[in-house]
C-alpha positions as CSV (number, residue, x, y, z in Angstrom):
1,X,48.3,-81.2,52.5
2,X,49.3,-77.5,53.4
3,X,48.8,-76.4,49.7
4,X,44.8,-78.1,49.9
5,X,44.0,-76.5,53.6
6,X,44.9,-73.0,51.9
7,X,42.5,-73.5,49.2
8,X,40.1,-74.5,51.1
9,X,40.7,-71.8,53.6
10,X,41.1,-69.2,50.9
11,X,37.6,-70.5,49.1
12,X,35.8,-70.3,52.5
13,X,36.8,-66.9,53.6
14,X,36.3,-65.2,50.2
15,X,32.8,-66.8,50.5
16,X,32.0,-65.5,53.7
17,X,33.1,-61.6,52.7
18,X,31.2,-61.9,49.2
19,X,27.8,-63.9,51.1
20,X,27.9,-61.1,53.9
21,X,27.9,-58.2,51.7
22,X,24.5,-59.7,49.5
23,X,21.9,-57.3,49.9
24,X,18.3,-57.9,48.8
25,X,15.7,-55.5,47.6
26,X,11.9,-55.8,46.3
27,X,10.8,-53.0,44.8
28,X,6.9,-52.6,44.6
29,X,6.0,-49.4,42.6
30,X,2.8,-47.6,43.0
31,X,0.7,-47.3,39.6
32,X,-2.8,-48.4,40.3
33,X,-5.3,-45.5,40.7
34,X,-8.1,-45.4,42.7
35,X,-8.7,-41.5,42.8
36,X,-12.7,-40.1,42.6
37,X,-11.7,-38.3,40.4
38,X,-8.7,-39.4,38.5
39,X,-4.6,-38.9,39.6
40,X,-2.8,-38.4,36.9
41,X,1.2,-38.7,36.4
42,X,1.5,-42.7,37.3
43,X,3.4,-43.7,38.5
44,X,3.0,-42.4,41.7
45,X,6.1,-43.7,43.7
46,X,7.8,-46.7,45.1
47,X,8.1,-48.7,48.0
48,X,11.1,-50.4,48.7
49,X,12.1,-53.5,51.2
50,X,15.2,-53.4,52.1
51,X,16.2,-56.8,53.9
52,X,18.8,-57.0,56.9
53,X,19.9,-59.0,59.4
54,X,17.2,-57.7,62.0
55,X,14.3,-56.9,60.1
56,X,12.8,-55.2,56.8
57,X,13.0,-51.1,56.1
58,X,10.4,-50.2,54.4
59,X,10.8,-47.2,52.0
60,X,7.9,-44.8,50.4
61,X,9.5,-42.2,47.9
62,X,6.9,-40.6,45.5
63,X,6.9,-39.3,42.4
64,X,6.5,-35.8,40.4
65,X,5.4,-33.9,43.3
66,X,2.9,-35.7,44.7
67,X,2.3,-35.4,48.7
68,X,1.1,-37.5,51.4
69,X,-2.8,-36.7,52.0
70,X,-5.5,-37.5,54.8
71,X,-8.5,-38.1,52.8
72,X,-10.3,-40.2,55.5
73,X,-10.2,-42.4,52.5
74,X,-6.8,-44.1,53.4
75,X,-3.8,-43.8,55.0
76,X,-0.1,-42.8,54.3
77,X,0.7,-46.4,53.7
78,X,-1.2,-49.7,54.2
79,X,0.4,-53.0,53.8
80,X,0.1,-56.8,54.9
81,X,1.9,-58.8,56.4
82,X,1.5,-62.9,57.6
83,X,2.5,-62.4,61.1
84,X,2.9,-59.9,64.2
85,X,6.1,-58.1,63.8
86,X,7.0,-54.6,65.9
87,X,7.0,-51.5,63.3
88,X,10.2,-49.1,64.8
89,X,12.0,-45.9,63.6
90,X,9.2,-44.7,61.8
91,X,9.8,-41.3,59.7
92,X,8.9,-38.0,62.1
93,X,5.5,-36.8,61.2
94,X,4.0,-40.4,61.4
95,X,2.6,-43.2,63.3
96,X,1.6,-46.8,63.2
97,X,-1.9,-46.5,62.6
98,X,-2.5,-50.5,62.6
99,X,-5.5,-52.0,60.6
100,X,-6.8,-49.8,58.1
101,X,-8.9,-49.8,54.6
102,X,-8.2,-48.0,51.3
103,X,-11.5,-47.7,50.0
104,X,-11.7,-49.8,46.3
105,X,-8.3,-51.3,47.2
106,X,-9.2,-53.1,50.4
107,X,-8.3,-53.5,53.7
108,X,-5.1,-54.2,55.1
109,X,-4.0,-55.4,58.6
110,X,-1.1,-52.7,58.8
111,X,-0.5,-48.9,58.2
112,X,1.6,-46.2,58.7
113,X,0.0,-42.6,58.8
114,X,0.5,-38.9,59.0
115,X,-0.3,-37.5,62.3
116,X,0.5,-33.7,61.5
117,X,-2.8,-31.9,59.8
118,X,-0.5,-29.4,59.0
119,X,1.7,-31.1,56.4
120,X,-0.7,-34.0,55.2
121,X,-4.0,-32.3,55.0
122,X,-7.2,-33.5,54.1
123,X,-7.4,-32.2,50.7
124,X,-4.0,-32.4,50.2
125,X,-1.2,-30.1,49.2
126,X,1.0,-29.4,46.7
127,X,5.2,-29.4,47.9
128,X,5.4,-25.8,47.5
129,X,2.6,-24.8,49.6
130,X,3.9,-27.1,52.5
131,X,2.9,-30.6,51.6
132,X,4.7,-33.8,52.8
133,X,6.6,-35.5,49.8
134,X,8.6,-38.0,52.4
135,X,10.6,-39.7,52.0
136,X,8.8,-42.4,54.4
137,X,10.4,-44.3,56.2
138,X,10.2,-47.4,58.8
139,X,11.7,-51.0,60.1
140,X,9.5,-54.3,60.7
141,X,11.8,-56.1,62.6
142,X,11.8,-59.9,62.4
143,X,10.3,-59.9,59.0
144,X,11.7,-61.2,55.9
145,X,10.6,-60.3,52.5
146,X,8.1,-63.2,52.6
147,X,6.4,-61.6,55.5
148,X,4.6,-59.1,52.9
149,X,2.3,-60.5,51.1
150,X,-1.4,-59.3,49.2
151,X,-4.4,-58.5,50.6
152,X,-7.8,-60.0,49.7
153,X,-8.2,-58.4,46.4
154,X,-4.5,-59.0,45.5
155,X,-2.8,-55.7,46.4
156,X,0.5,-55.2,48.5
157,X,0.2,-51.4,49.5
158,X,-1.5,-48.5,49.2
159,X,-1.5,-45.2,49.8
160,X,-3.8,-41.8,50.4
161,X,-2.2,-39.4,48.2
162,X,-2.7,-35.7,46.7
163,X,-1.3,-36.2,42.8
164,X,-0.4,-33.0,40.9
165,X,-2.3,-32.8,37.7
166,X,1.3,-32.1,36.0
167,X,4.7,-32.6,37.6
168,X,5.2,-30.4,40.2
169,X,1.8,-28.2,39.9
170,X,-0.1,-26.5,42.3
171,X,-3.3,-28.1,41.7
172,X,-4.0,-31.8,42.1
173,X,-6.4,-34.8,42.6
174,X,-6.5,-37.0,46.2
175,X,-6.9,-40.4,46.9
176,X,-5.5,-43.9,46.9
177,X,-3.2,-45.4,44.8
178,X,-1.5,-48.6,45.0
179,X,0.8,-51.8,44.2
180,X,0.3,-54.9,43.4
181,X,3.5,-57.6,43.3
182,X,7.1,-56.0,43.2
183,X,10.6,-57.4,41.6
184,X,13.4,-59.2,43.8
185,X,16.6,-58.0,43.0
186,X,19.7,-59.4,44.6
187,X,23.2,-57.7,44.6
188,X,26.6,-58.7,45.8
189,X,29.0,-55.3,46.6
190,X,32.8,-55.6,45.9
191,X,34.7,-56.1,48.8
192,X,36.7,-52.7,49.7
193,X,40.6,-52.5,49.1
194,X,41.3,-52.6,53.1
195,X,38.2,-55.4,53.3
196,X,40.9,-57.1,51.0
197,X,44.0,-56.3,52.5
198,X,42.3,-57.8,56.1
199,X,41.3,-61.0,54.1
200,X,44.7,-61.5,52.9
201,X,46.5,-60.9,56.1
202,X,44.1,-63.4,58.0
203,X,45.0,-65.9,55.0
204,X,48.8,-65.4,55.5
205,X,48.4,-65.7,59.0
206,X,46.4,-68.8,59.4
207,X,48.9,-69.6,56.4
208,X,52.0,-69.7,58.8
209,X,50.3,-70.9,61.8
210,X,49.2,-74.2,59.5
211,X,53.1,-74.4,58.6
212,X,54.5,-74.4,62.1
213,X,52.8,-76.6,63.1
214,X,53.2,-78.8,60.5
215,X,57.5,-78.1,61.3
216,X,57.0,-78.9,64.8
């Protein structure tokens, strides 16, 4: 009887450390272009969710130099989502801008945008000369990974960019570019040596209070 209540015991807690280390990502990455004129260098960037016990962060890192533009076209980062959900924490430099449209990608009934001229201009701006490369960064707390879904014409984000003709050069092209559906990945991290020891004392002790009780 003792020997089956520690295996159970053992099987249960080992469980619980593995299950509350999981941590799931979806990775959307931004390679449709809806530039006047053309952005070259796709892809642009990524957006990663990052889902935790309160909420989704939301991550925009771009690519090759490219900066964060205000065309009038777009903004910094439009998404959608299936419910009302607060947007917190949100990089410096930005704002929730709410419902917005990225010209030949849609609309969208959430964005994030620059709200400093003076690093996301309106024609845009390479990183050397000032421009905005982000990271950018936010929370959507309550929302899962289901919560983000596509728009009417079947795109998850987009965003009003300034793309360098070649990787980090000085002259570019602005515009929107965007994503449609991303990749679900799933990843379990090994507990840590002192994560084990603290495992194994909890066993031992549960161990010995199962076994005098048992004596008594």
């Amino acid at each position: 009887m003792l020997k089956k209540c520690l295996s159970l015991l053992c099987l249960g807690l080992f469980a619980a450390s593995i299950s509350a280390s999981a941590d799931t990502i979806k990775t959307f990455t931004l390679n449709q272009n809806g530039c006047s004129s053309g952005c070259a260098l796709s892809p642009y960037g990524t957006i990663t969710l990052d889902q935790t016990a309160t909420g989704v962060i939301v991550t925009e890192t771009l690519f090759n130099g490219s900066t964060f533009a205000q065309t009038g076209a777009g903004s910094s980062l439009e998404f959608q989502l299936n419910g009302v959900f607060a947007i917190t924490g949100i990089t410096s430099g930005f704002t929730n801008g709410g419902a917005a449209t990225a010209s030949t990608f849609g609309s969208f009934n959430n964005s994030v945008d620059c709200t400093v001229n003076a690093v996301c201009p309106n024609g845009g701006r390479s990183v050397a000369n000032g421009g905005n490369d982000g990271p950018l960064s936010f929370t959507v707390t309550g929302a899962t990974l289901a919560n983000f879904v596509a728009n009417s014409k079947g795109y998850y984000f987009a965003s009003d960019l300034w793309v360098p003709t070649v990787a980090n050069g000085s002259t570019g092209a602005t515009g929107n570019v965007a994503a449609l559906d991303g990749t679900v990945v799933t990843t379990s991290t090994v507990p840590e040596p002192s994560s084990l020891m603290l495992l194994g004392s909890g066993i031992l002790g549960v161990a010995g209070a199962i076994r005098r009780r048992l004596a008594a």
